[in-house]
MARLUMTOR-461751 format. One record per residue (C-alpha): z, y, x; residue in one letter; residue number from 0. Coordinates in pm, 1 decimal. Each point is the difference from the previous one (the first is absolute). Example, Ala and Ser with C-alpha at 12.3 -4.5 7.8 and 13.67 -1.06 7.14 Angstrom:
2
+----------+----------+----------+------+-----+
:       up :    north :     east : rest :  nr :
+----------+----------+----------+------+-----+
:    780.0 :   -450.0 :   1230.0 :    A :   0 :
:    -66.0 :    344.0 :    137.0 :    S :   1 :
+----------+----------+----------+------+-----+
***
This chain:
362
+----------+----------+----------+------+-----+
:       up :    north :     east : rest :  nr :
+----------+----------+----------+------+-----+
:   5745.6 :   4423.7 :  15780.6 :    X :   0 :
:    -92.3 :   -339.0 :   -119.5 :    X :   1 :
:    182.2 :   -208.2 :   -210.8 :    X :   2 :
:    -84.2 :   -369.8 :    -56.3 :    X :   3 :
:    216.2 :   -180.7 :   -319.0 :    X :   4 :
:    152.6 :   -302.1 :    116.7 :    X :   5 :
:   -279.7 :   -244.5 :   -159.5 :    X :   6 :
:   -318.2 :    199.8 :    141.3 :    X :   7 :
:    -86.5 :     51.4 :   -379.4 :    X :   8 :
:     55.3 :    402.2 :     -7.2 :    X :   9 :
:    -59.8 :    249.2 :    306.0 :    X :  10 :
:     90.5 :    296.6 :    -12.1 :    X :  11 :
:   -120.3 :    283.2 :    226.0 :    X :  12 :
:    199.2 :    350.9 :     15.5 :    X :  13 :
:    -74.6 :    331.0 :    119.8 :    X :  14 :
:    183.1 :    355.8 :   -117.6 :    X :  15 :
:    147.1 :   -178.5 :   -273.4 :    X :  16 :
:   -310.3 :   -160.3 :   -117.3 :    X :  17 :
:     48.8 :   -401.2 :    -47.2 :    X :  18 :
:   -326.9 :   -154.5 :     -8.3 :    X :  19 :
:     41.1 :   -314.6 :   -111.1 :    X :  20 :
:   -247.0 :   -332.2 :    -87.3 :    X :  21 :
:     51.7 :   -318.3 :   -197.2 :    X :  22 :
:    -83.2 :   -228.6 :    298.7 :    X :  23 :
:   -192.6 :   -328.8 :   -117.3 :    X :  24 :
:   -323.0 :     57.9 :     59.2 :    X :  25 :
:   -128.6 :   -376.8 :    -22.9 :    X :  26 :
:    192.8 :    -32.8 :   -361.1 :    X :  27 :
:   -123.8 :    364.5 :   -102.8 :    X :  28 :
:    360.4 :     93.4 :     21.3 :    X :  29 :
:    110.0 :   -205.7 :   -241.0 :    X :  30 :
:    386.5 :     51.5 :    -39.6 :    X :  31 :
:    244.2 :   -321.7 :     91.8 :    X :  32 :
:    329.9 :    -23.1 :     38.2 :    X :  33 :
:     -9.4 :    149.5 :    360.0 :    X :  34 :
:   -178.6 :    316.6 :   -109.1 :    X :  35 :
:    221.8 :     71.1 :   -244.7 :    X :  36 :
:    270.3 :    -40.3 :    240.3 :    X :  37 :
:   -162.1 :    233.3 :    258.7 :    X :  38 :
:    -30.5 :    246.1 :   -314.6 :    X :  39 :
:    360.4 :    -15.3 :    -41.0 :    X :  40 :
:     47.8 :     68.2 :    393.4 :    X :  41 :
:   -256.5 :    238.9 :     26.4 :    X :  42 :
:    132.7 :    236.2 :   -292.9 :    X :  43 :
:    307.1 :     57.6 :    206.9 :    X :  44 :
:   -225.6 :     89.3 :    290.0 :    X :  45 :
:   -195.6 :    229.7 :   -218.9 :    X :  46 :
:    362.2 :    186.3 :   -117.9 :    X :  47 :
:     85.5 :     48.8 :    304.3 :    X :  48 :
:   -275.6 :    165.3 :    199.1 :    X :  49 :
:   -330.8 :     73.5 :   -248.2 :    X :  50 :
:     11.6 :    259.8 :   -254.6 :    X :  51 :
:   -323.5 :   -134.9 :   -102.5 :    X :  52 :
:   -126.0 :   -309.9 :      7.7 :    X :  53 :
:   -379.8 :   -109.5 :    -54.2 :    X :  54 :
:    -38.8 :   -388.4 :   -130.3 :    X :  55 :
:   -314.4 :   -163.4 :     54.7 :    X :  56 :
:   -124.0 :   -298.8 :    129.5 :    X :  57 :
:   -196.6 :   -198.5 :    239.6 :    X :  58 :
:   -354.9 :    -49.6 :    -32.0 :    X :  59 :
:   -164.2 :     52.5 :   -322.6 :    X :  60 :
:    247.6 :    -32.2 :   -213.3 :    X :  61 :
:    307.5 :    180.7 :    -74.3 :    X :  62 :
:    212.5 :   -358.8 :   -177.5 :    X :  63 :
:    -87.6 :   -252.8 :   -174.6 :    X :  64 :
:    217.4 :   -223.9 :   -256.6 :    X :  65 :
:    270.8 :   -184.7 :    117.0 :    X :  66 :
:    -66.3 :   -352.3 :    250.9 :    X :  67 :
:    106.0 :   -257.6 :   -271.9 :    X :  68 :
:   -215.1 :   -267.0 :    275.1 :    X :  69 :
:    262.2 :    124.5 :    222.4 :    X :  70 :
:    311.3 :     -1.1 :   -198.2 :    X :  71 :
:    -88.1 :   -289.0 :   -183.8 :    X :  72 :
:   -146.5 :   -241.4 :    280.4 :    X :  73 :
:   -292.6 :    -19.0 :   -234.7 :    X :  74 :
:   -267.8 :   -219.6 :    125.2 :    X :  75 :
:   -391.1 :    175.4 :   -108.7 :    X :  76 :
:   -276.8 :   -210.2 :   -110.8 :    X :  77 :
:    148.1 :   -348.5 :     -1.9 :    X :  78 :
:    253.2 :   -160.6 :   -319.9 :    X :  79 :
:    311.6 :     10.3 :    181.0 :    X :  80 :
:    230.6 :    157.8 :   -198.8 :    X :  81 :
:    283.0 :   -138.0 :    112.0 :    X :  82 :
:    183.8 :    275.4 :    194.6 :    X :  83 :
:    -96.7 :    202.1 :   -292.6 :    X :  84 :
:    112.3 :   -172.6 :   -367.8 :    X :  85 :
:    237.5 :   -266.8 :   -101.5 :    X :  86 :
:   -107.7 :    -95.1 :   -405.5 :    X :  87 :
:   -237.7 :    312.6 :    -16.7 :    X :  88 :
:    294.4 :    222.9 :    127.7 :    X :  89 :
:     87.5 :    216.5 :    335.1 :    X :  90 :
:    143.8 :   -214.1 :    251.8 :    X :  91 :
:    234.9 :    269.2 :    139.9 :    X :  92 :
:     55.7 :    244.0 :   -230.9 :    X :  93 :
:    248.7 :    100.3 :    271.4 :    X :  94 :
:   -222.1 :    126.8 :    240.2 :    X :  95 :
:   -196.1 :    153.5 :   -227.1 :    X :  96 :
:    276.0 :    156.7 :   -148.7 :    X :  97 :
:     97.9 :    163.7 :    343.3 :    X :  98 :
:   -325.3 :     64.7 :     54.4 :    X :  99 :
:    -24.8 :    225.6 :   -296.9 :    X : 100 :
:    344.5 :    176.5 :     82.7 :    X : 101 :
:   -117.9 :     82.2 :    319.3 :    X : 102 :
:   -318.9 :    156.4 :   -123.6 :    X : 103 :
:    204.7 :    181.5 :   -270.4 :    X : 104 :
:    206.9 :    117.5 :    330.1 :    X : 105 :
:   -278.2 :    151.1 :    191.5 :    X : 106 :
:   -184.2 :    156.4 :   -345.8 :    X : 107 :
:    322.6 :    201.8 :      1.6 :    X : 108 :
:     50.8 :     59.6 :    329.8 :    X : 109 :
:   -373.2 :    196.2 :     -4.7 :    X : 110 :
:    128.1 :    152.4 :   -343.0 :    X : 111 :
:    309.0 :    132.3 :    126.7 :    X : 112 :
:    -94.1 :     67.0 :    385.0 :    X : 113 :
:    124.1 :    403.3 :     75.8 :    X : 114 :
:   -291.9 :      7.7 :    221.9 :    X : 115 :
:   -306.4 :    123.2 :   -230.9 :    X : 116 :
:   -183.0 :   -313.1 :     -9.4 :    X : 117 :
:   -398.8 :     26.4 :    -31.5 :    X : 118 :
:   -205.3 :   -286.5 :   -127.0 :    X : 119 :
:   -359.1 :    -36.3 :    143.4 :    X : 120 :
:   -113.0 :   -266.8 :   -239.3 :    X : 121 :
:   -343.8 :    -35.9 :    186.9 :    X : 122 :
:   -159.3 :   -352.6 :   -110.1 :    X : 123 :
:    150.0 :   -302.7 :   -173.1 :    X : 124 :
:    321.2 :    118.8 :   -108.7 :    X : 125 :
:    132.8 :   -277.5 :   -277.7 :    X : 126 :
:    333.9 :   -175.6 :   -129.3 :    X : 127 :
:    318.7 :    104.5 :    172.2 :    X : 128 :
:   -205.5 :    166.5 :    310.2 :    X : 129 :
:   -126.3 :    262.1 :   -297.2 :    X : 130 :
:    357.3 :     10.7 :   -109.6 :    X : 131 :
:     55.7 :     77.4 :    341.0 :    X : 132 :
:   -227.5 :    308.2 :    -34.2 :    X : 133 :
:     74.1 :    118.8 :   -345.5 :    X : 134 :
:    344.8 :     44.0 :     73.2 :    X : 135 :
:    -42.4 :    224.0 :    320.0 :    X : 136 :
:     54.0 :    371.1 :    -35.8 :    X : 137 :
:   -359.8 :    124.2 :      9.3 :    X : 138 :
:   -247.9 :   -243.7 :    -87.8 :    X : 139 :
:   -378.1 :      6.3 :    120.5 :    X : 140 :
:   -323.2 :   -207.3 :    -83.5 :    X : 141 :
:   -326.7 :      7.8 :    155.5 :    X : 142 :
:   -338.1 :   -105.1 :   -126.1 :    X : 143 :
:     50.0 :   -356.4 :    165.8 :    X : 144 :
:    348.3 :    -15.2 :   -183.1 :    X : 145 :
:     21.0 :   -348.4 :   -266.1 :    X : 146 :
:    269.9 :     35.7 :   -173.5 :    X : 147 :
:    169.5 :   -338.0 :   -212.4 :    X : 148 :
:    312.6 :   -154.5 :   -122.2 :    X : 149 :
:   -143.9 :   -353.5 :   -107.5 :    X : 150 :
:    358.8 :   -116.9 :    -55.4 :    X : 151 :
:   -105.3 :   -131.6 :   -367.9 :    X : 152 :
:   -299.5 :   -142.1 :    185.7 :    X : 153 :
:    231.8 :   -274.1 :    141.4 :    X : 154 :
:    303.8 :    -50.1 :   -245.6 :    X : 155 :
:    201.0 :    267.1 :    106.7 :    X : 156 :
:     98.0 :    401.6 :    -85.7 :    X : 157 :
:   -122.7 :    243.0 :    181.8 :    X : 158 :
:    345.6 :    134.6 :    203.9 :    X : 159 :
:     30.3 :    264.9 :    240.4 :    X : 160 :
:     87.3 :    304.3 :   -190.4 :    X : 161 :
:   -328.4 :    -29.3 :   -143.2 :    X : 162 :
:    143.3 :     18.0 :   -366.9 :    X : 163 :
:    184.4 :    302.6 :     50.1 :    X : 164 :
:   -303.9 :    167.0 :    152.0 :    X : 165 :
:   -222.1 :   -153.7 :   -240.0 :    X : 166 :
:    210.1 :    139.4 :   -292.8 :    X : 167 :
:    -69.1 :    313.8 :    120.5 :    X : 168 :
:   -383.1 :     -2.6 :    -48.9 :    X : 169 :
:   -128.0 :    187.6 :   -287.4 :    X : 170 :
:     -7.4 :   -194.7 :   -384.0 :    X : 171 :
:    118.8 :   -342.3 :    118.8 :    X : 172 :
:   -310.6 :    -50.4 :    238.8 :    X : 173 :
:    243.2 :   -141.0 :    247.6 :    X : 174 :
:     88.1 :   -308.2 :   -255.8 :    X : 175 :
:   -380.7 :    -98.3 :     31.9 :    X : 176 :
:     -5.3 :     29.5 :    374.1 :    X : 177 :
:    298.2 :   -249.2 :     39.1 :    X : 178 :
:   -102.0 :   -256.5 :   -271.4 :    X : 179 :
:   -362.3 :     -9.5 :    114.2 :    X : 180 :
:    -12.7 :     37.4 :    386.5 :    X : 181 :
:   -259.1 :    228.3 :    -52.5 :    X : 182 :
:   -142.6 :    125.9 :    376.0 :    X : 183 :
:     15.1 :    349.7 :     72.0 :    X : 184 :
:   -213.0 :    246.3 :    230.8 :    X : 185 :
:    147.4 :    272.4 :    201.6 :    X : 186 :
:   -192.7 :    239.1 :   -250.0 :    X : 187 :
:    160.1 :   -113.2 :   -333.2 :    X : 188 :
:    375.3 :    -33.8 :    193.1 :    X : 189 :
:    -45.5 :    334.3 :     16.9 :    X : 190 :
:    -78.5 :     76.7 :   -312.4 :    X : 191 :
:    263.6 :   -218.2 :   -144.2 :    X : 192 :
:    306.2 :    162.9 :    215.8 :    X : 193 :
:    -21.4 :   -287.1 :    213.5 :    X : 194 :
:    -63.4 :    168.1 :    265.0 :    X : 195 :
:     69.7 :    342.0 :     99.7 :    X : 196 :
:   -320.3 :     86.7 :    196.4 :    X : 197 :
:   -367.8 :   -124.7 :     68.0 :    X : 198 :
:    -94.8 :     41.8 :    315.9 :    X : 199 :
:   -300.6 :    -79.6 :    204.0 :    X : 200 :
:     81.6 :   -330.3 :    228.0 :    X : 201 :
:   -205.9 :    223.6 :    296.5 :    X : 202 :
:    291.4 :    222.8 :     22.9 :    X : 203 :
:    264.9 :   -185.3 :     -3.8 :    X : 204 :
:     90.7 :     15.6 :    412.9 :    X : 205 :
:    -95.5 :    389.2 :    -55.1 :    X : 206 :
:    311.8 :      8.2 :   -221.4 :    X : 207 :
:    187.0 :   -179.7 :    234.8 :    X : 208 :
:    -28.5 :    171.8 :    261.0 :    X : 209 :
:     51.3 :    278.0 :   -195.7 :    X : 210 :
:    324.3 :    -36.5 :   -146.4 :    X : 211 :
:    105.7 :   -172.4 :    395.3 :    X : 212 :
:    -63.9 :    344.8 :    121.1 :    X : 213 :
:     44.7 :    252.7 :   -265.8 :    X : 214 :
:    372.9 :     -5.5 :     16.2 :    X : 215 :
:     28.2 :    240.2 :   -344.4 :    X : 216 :
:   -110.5 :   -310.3 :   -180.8 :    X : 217 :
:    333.0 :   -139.1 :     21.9 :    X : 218 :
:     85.5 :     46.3 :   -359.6 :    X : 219 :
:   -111.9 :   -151.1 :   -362.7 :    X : 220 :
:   -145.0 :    357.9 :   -112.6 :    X : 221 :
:   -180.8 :    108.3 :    295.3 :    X : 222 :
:   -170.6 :   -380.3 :     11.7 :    X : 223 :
:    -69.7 :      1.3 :   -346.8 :    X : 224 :
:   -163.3 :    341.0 :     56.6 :    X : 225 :
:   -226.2 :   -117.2 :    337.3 :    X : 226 :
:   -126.8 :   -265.3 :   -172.5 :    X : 227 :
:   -113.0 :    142.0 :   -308.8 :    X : 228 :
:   -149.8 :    290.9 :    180.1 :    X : 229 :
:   -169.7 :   -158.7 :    218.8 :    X : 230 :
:    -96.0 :   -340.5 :    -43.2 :    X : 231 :
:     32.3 :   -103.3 :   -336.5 :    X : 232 :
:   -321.8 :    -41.2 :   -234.3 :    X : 233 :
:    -13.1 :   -182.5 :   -341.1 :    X : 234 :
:   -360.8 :   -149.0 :    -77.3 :    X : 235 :
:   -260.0 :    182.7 :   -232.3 :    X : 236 :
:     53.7 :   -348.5 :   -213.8 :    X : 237 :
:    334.4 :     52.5 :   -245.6 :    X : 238 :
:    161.1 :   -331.6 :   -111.0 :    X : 239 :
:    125.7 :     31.9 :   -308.4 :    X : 240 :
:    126.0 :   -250.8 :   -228.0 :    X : 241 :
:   -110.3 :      1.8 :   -373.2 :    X : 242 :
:    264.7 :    137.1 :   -235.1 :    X : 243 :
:    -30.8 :   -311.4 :   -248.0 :    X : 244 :
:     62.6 :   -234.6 :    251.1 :    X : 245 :
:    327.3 :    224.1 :     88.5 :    X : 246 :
:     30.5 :      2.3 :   -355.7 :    X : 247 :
:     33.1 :   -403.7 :    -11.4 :    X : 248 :
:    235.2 :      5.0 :    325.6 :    X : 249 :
:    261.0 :    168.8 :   -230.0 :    X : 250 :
:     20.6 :   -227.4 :   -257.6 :    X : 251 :
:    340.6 :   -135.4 :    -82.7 :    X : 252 :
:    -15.3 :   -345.2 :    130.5 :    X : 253 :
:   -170.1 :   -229.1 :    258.4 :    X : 254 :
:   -193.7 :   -201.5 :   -277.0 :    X : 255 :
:    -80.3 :    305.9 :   -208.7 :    X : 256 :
:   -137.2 :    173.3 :    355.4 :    X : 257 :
:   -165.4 :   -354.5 :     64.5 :    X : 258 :
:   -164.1 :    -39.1 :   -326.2 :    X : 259 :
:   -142.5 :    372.5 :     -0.1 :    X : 260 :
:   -137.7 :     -4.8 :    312.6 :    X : 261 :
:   -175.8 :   -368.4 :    -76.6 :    X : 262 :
:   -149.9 :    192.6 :   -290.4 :    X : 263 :
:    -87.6 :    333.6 :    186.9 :    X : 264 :
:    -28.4 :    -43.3 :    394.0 :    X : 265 :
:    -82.8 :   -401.9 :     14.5 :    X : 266 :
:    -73.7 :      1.6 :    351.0 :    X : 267 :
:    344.6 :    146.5 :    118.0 :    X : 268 :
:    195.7 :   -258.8 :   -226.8 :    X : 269 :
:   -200.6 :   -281.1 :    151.8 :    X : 270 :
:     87.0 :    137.6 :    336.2 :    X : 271 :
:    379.9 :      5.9 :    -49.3 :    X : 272 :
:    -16.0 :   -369.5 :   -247.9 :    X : 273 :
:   -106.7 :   -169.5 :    337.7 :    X : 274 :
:    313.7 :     90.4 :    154.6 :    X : 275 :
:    350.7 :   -207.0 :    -92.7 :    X : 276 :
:     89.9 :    132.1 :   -343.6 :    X : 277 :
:    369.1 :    -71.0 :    112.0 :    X : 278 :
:     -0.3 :    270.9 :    284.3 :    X : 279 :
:   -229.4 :    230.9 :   -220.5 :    X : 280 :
:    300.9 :     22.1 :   -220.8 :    X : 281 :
:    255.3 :     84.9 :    245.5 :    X : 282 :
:   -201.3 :    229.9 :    193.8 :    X : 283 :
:    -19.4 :    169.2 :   -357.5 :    X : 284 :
:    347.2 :    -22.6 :    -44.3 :    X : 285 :
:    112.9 :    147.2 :    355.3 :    X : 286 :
:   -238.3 :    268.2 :    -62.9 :    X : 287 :
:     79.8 :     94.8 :   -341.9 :    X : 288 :
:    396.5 :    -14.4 :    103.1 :    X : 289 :
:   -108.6 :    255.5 :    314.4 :    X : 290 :
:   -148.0 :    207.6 :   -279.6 :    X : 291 :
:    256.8 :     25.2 :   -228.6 :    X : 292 :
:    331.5 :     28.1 :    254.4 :    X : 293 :
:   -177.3 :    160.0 :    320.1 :    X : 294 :
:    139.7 :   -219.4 :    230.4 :    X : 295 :
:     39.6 :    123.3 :    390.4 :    X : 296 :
:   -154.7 :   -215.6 :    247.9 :    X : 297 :
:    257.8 :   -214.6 :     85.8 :    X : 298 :
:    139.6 :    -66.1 :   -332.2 :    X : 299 :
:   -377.2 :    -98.0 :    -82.2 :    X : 300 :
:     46.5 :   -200.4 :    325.4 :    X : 301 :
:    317.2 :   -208.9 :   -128.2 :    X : 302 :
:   -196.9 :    -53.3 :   -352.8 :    X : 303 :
:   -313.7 :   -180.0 :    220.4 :    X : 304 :
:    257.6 :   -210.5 :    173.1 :    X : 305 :
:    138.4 :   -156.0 :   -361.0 :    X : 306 :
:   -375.8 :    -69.1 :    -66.8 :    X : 307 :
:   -109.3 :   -137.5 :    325.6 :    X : 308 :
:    200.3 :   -295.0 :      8.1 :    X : 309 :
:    -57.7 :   -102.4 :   -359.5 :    X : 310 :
:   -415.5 :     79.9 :     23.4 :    X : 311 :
:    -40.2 :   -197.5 :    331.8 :    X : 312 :
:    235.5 :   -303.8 :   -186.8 :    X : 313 :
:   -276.3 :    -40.0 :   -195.7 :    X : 314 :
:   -299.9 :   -218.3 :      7.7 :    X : 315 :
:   -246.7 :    289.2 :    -75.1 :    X : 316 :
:     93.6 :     93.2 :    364.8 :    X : 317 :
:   -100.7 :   -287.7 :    178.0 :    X : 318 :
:   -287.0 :    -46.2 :   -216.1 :    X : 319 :
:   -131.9 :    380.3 :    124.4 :    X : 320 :
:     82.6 :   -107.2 :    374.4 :    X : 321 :
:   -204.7 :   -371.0 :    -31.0 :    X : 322 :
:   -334.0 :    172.1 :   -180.7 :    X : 323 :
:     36.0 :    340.9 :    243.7 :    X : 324 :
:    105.4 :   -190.3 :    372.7 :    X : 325 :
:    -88.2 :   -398.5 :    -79.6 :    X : 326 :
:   -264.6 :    -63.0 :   -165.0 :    X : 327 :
:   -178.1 :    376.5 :    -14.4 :    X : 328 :
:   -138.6 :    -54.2 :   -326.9 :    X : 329 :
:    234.2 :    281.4 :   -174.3 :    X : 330 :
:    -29.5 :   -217.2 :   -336.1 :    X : 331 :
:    376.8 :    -33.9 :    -63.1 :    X : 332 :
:    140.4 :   -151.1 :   -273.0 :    X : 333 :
:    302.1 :    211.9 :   -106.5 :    X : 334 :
:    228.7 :    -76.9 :   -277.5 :    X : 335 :
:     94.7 :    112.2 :   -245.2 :    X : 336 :
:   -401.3 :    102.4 :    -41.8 :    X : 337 :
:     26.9 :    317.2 :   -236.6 :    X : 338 :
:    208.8 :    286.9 :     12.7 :    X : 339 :
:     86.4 :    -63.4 :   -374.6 :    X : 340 :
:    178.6 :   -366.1 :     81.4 :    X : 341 :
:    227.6 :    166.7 :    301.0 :    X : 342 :
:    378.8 :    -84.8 :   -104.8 :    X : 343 :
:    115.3 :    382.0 :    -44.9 :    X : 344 :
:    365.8 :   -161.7 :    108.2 :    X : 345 :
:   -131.9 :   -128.7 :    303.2 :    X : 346 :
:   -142.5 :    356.4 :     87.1 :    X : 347 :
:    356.1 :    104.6 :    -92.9 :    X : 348 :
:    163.2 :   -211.9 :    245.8 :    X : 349 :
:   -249.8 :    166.9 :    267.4 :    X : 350 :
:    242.2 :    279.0 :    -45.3 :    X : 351 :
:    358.8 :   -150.3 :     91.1 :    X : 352 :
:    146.0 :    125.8 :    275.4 :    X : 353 :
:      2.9 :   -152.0 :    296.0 :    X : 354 :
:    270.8 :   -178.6 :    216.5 :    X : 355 :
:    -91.8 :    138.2 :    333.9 :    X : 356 :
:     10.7 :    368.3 :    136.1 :    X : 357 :
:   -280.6 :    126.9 :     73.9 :    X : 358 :
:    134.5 :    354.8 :    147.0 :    X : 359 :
:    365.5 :     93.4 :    129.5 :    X : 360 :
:     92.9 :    239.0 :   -252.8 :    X : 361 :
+----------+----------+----------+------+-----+
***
């Protein structure tokens, strides 16, 4: 059976309760708009109803990329016409935007929550919400081809998507680094991080497949988890490890105290994460240390993005990100506040109201 969402941005195919199912853009590298994250939405009630598993993937070589701000935004590349973009320095619509971001929020918990096991092929580009995409799946796998990246901070925002909570869970505060610097990841040190589950060789992939389509005892989390490692997965003779004293200076008490010690220690990771805006380097520190302390589930991690989305993209850092990354291609923004130690701590506190819409039912 063959199942085409509404918008021709998912496909799922099904067979003995196998949903195979691709992010469908192939000439944006499946970057997610609006329409695939309502085809997400449609799709996971597909997927409850007939798979028991369900393999994501996507067209072409890569498995999704960040989200289509040229899309959402009618942002016009490589010429100075901002106006669809900024009034003053500021988002036009935060409206759209802000529905934009709900939507994605939607669909990140729709994979999250799915009762269909949900298996992540992250072969290729997989960055911004199309990793959060991945991440959040049930069993999540990475290839040597797999580029990993939330460059959120890049452009003036926080990295959303769950990828707090997950990124709380990595060992001694590594996590925090990952979301303040954007730092690109290989399928090799995902693995090694917790990222993701297995590393598997790209050249089996449709072995697997096939596999699982026709193996009807791998219908359940166990016996998956058990194929997998058995037989396919490998981890590289090369171990990534992160130095202890730079784990050391991720558990300092305080952004500027973390900042300061790093500068000192590990100069060329503190340069990496001082290009980014210092505003959403401090509230991706903040959602991560607040995922740390209270555990949040996924969706009440979810609700806290939403009160920071519509504040961050308020903001001139965020149109300043989008002109450098899709106008002018220079990536030489000029964010303000320009150090972490001049962010107004209220402001960051404000991130953090609750906000007026509903983002889920319950």
């Amino acid at each position: 059976m063959r199942h085409i969402a509404k918008n021709n941005c998912i496909i799922n195919k099904i067979k003995d309760g196998l949903s195979t199912t691709y992010f469908n853009r192939l000439d944006k590298l499946n970057a997610v708009n609006l329409e695939m994250c309502e085809d997400i939405l449609e799709s996971s009630k597909f997927w409850n109803e007939h798979a028991v598993v369900t393999i994501l993937k996507g067209v072409g070589n890569t498995f999704a990329s960040g989200a289509d701000y040229e899309h959402i935004l009618n942002v016009p590349q490589n010429t100075n016409d901002l106006s669809n973009l900024s009034t003053n320095g500021q988002l036009r619509d935060v409206s759209k935007f802000s529905l934009f971001g709900d939507q994605q929020k939607k669909a990140v918990h729709a994979i999250g929550s799915n009762k269909s096991i949900t298996i992540s092929i992250m072969n290729g580009p997989t960055s911004g919400i199309g990793a959060a995409f991945g991440i959040n799946s049930r069993l999540k796998i990475a290839t040597e081809n797999t580029t990993f990246v939330m460059p959120h901070c890049k452009l003036g925002m926080v990295p959303d998507g769950g990828s707090a909570l997950k990124f709380s869970k990595i060992y001694k505060n590594y996590g925090m680094y990952l979301g303040m610097s954007g730092e690109q990841l290989d399928g090799l040190k995902m693995a090694h991080l917790g990222i993701a589950d297995y590393l598997i060789d790209s050249e089996c992939i449709p072995e697997i497949e096939m596999e699982i389509e026709q193996a009807h005892y791998l219908r359940d989390e166990e016996s998956i988890k058990e194929f997998l490692l058995q037989r396919y997965c490998y981890l590289n003779q090369t171990e990534f490890e992160v130095p202890k004293q730079f784990l050391n200076v991720l558990s300092l008490s305080s952004l500027p105290s973390i900042m300061s010690a790093m500068e000192a220690q590990f100069p060329e990771q503190a340069a990496q994460i001082r290009k980014n805006s210092a505003f959403s380097v401090y509230a991706f520190y903040e959602l991560f240390m607040r995922n740390k302390k209270a555990k949040l589930s996924l969706k009440d991690n979810l609700k806290m993005e939403q009160s920071i989305l519509d504040k961050v993209a308020a903001r001139p850092d965020f149109v300043e990100g989008l002109r450098s990354l899709l106008v002018d291609t220079s990536y030489e923004p000029k964010f303000n506040p320009k150090t972490i130690e001049q962010v107004d701590l209220e402001e960051i506190q404000r991130c953090f109201e609750p906000c007026s819409r509903k983002l889920f039912d319950d």
